[in-house]
MARMI-182584 format. One record per atom (N, C-alpha, C, O): x, y, z; residue in three letters. Coordinates in steps of 0.02 Angstrom, whole numbers, plus 50000, padded with zeros to 5 digits. Last residue first. Layout:
<rs>
XYZala...
</rs>
This chain:
<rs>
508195029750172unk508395029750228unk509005030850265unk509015030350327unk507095036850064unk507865034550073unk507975036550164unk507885041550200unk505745028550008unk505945033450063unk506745032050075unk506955026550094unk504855033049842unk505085027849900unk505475032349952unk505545038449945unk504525040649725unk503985040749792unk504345034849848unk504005032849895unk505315037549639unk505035043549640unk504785045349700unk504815051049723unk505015024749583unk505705025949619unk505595034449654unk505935035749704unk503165020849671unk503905020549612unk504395023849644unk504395025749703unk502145007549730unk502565014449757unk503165014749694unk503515009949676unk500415006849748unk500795005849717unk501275011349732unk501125017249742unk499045005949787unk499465002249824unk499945000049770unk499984994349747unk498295009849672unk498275015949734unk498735012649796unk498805015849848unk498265001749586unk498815007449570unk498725010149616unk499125014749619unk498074984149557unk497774988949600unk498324995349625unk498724994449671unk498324972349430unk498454978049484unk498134985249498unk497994990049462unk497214957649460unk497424965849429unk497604970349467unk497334972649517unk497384946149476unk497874947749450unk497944955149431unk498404958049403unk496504941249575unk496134939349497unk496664941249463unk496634938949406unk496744947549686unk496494937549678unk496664938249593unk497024934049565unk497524962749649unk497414958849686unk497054952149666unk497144951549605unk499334968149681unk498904964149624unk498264961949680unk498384960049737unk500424981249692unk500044976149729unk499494973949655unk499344976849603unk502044983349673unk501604985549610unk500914981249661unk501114975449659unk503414995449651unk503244990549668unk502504989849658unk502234994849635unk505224998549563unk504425000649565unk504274994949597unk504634989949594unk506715004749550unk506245000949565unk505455002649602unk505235006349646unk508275007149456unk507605010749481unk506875002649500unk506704997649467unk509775013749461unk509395007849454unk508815009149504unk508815011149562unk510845022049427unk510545021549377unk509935013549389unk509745009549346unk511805021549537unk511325028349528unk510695028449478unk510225032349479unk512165007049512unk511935010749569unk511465016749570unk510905017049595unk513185003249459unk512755006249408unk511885007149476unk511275007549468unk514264996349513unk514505003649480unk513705006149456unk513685011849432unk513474994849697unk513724993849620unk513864998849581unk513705004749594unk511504995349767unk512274994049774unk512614994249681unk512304994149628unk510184996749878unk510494994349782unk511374995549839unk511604996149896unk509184986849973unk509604990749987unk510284990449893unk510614985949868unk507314990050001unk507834987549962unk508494994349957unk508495000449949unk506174984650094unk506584987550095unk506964983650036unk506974977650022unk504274981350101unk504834980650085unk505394986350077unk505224991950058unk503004978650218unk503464984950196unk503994977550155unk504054971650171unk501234977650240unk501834974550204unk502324979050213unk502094984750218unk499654969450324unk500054975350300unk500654971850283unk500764965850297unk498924960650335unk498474966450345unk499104972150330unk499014978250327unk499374950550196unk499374951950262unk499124955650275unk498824957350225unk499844944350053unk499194942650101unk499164943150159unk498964938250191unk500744944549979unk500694949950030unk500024947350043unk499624951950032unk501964935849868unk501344936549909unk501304940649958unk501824941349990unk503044942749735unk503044938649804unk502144940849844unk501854946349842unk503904941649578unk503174940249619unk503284938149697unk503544932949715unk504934953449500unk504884944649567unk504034949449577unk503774954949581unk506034955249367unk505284955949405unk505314950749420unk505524945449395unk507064965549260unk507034959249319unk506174962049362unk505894967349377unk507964972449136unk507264972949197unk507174965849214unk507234961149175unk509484978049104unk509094973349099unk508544976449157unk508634980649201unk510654989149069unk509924988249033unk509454981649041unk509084979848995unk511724975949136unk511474985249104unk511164983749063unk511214978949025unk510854966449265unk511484968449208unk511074973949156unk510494975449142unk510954964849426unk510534965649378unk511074970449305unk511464975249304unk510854952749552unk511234957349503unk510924958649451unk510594954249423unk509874951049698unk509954950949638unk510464954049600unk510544959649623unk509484942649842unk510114946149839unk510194945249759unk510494940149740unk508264943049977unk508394938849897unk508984946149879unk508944952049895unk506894938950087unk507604937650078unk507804937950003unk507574933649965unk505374938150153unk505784937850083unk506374941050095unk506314946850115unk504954938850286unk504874934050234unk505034932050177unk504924926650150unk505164944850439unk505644944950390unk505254937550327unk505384931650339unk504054955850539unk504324947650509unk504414946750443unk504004947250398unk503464965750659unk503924964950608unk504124958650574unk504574956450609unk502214960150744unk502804957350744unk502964961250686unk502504960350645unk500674959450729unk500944961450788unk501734964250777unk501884969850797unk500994963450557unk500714960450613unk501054962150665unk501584965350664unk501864963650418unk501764969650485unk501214965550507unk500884963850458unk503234955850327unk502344955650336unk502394960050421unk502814959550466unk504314963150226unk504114959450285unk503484962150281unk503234967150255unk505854958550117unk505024959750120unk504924956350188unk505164951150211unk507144963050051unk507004960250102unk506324962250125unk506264967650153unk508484964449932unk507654963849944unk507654961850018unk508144959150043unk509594970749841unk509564965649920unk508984966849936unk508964972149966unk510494973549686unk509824974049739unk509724969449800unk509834963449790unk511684979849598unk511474972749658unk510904977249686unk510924983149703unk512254982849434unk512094982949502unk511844977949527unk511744972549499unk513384984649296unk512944981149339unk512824985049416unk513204988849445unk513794996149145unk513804992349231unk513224990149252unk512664992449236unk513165001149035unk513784996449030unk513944992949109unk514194987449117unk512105006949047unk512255003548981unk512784998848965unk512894994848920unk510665006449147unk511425007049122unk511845004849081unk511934998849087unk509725007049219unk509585011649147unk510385012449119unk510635016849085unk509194992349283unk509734995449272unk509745000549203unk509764998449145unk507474989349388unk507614989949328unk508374992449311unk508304998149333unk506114978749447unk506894982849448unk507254985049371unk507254982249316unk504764975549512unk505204980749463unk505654982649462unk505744988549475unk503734967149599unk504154971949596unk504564971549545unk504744965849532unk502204963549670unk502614963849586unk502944969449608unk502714974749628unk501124953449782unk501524960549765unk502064960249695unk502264954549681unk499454948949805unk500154945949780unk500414952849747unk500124956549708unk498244952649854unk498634946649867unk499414944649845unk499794940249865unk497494969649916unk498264963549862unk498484958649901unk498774958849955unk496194966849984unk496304970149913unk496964968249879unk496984965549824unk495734953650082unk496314958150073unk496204961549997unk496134957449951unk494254949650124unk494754949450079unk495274954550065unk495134959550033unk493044953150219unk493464946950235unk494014945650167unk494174939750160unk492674964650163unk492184961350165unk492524951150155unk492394946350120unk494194967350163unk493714970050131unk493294966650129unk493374963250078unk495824969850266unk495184964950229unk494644967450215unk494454970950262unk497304980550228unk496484978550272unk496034974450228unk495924975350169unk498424984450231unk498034979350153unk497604977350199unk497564971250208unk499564997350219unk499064991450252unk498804988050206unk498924988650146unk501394996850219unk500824997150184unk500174993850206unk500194987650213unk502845006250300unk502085001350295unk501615003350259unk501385009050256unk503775007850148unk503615010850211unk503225006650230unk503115002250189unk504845004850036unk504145007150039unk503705010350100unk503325015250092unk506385011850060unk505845006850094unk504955011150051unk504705016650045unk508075012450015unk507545013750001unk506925006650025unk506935000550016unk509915016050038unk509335012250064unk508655016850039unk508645022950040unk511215014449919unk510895018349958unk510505013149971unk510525007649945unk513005015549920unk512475010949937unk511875015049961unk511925018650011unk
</rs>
């Protein structure tokens, strides 16, 4: 089981507008024959740490799965904890968008760059 976090991300308002409104994440199993489990858990950073997305996925070999969830906060972390025979082989990217839908790549974290905890 490993643990991986984006870390805090800010999303400061820009002439009163957050740069990403809405976050895209990426999962992906490069496996050909086993499944894995992803356990999401997205929180908004304000004063408070606060738990807003909850979500417990299986993801079958060779499939890609993508969730939209909102980040309209002055900051975000998500954690995701994989799991399963196909575990080593499951990679996730996360992606900020901002009003209009375009993603914005300098608030973006891949499997490459996340933090094992």
């Amino acid at each position: 089981m490993a643990v991986l976090s984006t870390g805090p991300i800010a999303n400061d308002p820009v002439s009163g507008v957050r740069t990403i409104q809405t976050v895209i994440i990426k999962i992906v199993n490069r496996d050909s024959i086993n499944f894995s489990s992803v356990h999401i858990q997205g929180y908004k950073l304000n004063s408070f740490r606060t738990l807003y997305v909850l979500e417990e996925i299986s993801i079958a070999p060779n499939e890609v799965i993508t969730r939209n969830f909102g980040a309209d906060f002055d900051a975000y972390e998500f954690v995701f904890t994989t799991d399963g025979s196909a575990e080593i082989s499951t990679e996730i990217s996360v992606w900020g968008r901002n009003e209009s839908g375009v993603i914005i790549d300098v608030q973006r974290v891949v499997a490459e760059e996340q933090l094992e905890t």
